[in-house]
KEZA-173897 format. One record per residue (C-alpha): residue number from 0; residue in three letters; x, y, z. Coordinates in nm, 4 decimals, padded with zeros to 6 digits, always signed. Each point is the difference from the previous one (the first is absolute). Layout:
BEGIN
lotor NUM; banu ALA; east X; north Y; up Z
...
END
This chain:
BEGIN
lotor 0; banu UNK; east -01.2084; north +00.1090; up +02.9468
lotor 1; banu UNK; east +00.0191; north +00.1602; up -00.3946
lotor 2; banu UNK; east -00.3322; north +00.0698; up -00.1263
lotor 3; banu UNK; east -00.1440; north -00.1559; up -00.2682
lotor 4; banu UNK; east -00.0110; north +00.1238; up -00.3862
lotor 5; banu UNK; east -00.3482; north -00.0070; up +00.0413
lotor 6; banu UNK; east +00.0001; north +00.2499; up +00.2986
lotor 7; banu UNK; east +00.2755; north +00.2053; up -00.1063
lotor 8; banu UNK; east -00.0181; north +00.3518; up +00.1119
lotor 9; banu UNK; east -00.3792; north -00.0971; up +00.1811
lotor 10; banu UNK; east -00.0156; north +00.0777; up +00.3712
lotor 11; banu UNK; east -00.3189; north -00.0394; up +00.2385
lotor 12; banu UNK; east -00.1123; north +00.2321; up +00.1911
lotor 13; banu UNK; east -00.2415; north -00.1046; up +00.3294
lotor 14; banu UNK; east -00.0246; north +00.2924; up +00.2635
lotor 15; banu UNK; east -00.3191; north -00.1163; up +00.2050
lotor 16; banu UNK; east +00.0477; north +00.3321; up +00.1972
lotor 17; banu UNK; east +00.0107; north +00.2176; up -00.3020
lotor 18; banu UNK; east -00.2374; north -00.2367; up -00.1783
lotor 19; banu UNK; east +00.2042; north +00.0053; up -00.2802
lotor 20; banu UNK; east -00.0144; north -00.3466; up -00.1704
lotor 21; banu UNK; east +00.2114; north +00.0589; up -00.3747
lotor 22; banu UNK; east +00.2333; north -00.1477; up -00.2101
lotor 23; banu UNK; east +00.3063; north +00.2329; up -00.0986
lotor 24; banu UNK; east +00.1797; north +00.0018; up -00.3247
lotor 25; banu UNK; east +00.3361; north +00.2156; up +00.0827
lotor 26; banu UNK; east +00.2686; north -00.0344; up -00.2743
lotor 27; banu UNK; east +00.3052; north +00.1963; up -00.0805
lotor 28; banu UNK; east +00.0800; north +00.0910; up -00.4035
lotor 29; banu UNK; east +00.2448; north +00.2202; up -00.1198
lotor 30; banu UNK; east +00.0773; north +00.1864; up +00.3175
lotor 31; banu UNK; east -00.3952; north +00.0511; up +00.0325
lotor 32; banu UNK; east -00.2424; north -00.1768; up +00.2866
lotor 33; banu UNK; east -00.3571; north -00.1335; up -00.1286
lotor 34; banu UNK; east -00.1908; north -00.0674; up +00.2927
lotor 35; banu UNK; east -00.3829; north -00.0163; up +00.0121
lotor 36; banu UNK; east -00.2230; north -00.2186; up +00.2369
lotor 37; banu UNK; east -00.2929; north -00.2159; up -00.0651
lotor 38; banu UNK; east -00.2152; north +00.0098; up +00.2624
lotor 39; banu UNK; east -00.2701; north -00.3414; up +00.0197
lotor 40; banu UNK; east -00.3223; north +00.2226; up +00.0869
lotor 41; banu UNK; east +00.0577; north +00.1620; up -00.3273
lotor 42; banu UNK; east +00.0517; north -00.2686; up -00.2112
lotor 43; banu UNK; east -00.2490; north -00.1981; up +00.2058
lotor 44; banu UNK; east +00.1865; north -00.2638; up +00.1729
lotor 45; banu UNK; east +00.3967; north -00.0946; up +00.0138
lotor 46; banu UNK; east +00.0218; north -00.2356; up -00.3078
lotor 47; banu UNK; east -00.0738; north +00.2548; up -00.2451
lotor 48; banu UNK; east +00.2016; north +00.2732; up +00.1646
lotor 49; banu UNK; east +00.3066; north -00.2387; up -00.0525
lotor 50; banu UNK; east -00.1417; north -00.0587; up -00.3354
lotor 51; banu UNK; east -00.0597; north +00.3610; up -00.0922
lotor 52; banu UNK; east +00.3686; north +00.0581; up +00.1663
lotor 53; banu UNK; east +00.1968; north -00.2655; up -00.2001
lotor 54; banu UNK; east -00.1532; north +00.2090; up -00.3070
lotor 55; banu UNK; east +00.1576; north +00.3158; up +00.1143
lotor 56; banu UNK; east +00.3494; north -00.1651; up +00.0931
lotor 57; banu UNK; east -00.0473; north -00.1748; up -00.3731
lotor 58; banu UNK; east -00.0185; north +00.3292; up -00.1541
lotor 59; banu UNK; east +00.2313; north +00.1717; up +00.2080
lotor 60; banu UNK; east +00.2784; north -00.2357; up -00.0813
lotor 61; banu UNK; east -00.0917; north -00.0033; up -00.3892
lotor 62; banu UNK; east -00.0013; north +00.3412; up -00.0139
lotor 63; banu UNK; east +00.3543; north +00.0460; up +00.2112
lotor 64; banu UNK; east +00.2187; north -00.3153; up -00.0465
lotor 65; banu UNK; east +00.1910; north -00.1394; up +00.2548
lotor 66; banu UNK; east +00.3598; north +00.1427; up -00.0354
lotor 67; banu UNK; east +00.2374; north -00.2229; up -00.1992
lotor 68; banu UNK; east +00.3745; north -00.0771; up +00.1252
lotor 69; banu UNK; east +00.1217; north +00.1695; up -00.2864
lotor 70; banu UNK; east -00.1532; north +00.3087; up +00.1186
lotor 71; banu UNK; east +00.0440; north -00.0304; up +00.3737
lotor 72; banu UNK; east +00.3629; north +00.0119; up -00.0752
lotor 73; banu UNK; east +00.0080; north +00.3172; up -00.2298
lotor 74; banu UNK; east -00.1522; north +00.2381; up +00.3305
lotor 75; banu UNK; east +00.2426; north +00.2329; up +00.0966
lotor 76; banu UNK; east +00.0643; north -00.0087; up +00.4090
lotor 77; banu UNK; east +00.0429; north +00.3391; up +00.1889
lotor 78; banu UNK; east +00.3705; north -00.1168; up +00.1316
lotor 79; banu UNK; east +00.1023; north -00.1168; up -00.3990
lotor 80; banu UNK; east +00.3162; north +00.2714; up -00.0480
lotor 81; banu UNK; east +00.1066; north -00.1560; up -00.3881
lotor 82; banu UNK; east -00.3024; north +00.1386; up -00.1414
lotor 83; banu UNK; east -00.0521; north -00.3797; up -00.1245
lotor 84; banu UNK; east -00.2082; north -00.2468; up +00.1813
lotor 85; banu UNK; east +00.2324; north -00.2967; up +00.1130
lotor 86; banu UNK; east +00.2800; north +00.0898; up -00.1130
lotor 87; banu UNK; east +00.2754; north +00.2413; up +00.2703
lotor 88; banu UNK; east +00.3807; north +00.0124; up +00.0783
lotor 89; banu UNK; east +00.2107; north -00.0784; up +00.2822
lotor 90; banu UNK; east +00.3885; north -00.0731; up +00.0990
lotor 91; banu UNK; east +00.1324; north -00.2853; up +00.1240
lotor 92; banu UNK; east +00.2415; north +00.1130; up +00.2708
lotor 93; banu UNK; east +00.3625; north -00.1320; up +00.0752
lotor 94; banu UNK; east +00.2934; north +00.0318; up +00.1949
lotor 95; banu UNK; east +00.3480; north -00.0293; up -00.1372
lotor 96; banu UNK; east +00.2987; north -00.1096; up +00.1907
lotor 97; banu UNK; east +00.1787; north +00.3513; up +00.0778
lotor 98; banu UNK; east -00.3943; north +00.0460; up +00.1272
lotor 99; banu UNK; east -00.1270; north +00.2377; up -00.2918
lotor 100; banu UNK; east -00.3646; north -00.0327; up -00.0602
lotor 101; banu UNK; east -00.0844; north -00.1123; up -00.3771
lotor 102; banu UNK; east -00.2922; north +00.0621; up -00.1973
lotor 103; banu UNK; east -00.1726; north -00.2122; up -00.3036
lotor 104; banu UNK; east -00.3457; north +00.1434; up -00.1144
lotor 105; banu UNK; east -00.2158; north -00.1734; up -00.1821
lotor 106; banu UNK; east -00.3583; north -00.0132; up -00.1497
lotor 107; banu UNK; east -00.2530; north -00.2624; up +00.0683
lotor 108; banu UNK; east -00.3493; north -00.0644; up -00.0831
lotor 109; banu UNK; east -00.2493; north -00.2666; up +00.1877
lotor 110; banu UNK; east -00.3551; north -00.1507; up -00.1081
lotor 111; banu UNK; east -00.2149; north -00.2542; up +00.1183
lotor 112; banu UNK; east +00.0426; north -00.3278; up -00.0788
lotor 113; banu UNK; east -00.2174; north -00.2554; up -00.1899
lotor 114; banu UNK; east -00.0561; north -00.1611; up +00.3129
lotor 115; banu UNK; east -00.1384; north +00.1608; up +00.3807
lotor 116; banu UNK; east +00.3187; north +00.1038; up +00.1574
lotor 117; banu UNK; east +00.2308; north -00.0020; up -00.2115
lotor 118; banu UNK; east +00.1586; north +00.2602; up -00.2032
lotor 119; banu UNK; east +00.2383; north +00.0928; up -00.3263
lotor 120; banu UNK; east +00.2764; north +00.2756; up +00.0167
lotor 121; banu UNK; east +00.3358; north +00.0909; up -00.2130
lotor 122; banu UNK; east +00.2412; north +00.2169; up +00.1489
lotor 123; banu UNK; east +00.2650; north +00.1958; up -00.2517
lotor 124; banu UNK; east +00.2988; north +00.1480; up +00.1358
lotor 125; banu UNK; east +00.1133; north +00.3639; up -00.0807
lotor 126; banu UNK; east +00.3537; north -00.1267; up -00.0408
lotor 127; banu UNK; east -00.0811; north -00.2379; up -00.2987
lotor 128; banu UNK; east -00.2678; north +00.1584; up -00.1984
lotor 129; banu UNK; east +00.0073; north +00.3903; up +00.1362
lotor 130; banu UNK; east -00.2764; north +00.1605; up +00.2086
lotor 131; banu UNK; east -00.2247; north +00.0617; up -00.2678
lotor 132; banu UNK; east +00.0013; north -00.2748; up -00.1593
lotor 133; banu UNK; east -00.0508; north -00.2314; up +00.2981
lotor 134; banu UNK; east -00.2473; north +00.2259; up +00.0379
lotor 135; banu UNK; east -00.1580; north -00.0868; up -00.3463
lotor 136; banu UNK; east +00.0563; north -00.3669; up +00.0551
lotor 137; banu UNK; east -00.1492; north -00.0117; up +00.3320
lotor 138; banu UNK; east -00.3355; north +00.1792; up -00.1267
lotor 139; banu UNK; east +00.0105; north -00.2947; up -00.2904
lotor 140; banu UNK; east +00.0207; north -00.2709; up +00.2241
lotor 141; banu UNK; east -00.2734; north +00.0773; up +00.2057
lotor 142; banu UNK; east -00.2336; north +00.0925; up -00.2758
lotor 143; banu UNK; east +00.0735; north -00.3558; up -00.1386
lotor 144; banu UNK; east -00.0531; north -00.1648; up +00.3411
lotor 145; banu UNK; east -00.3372; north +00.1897; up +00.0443
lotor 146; banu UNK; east -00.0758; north -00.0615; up -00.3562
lotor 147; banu UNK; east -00.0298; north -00.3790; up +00.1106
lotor 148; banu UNK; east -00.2007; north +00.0297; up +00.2392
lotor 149; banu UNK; east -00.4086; north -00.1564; up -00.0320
lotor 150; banu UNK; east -00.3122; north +00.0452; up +00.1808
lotor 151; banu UNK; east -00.1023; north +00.2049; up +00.2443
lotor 152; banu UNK; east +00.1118; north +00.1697; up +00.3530
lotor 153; banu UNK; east +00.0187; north -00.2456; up +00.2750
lotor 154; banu UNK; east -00.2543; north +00.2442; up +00.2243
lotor 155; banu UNK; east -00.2340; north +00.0428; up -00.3427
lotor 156; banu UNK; east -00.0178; north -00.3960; up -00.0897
lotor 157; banu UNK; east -00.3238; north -00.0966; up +00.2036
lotor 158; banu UNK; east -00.1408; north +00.2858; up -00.2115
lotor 159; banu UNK; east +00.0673; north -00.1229; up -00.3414
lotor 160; banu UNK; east -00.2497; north -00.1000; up -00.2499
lotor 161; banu UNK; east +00.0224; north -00.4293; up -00.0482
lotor 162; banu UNK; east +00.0760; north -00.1039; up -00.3413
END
């Protein structure tokens, strides 16, 4: 079951054997963890420590935003070989009739969607436009599709200030 808003990034902590009683704020922000613990003996019972740990989260997530779409989809992944996020080249394969392979390369480029699960893409052929500017093309479309894009990460939404 999701966590609430209100809860987001809040974990309790009971360890009767370790006596360790504590709510934990653990969030990750631009590749970097924030943890810290707020134990109830120090802040003298378990209301305030959730109290005094909703505070920290608060200014944890003002001070590091949750990461938009728009920016999720700009981070370069080790196995990306076009030097451009999104965007890479392939050949679709054939077989003629005296059984000679045939080759037709093109450029495409892929975003997100507007909606979960779904997503945009434009593929441009060598043949017709040449490989660099398919290669051009490509790199436009998807910096238009990403360009539409609103709001914020799917795994960063719980995290993001109400309006």
């Amino acid at each position: 079951m999701p966590k609430s808003k209100a809860m987001y990034g809040i974990t309790r902590i009971d360890d009767d054997y370790h006596r360790t009683h504590a709510w934990r704020v653990s969030l990750r922000r631009q590749n970097k963890m924030h943890v810290k613990n707020f134990p109830d003996k120090t802040y003298k019972g378990k209301r305030k420590a959730l109290a005094a740990a909703k505070v920290f989260r608060d200014e944890i997530i003002d001070k590091y935003p949750p990461t938009t779409r728009q920016a999720m989809c700009n981070i370069q992944r080790s196995n990306n070989k076009s030097g451009i996020t999104g965007v890479y080249s392939y050949a679709k394969r054939y077989k003629l009739k005296n059984n000679c392979i045939k080759e037709l390369w093109y450029w495409e480029a892929h975003w997100p969607g507007e909606k979960p699960g779904t997503f945009g893409k434009a593929t441009f052929s060598f043949q017709q436009y040449g490989e660099k500017k398919a290669h051009k093309l490509a790199i436009a479309a998807r910096k238009a599709g990403v360009a539409k894009l609103k709001g914020v990460f799917w795994a960063s939404e719980r995290g993001e200030k109400s309006q």
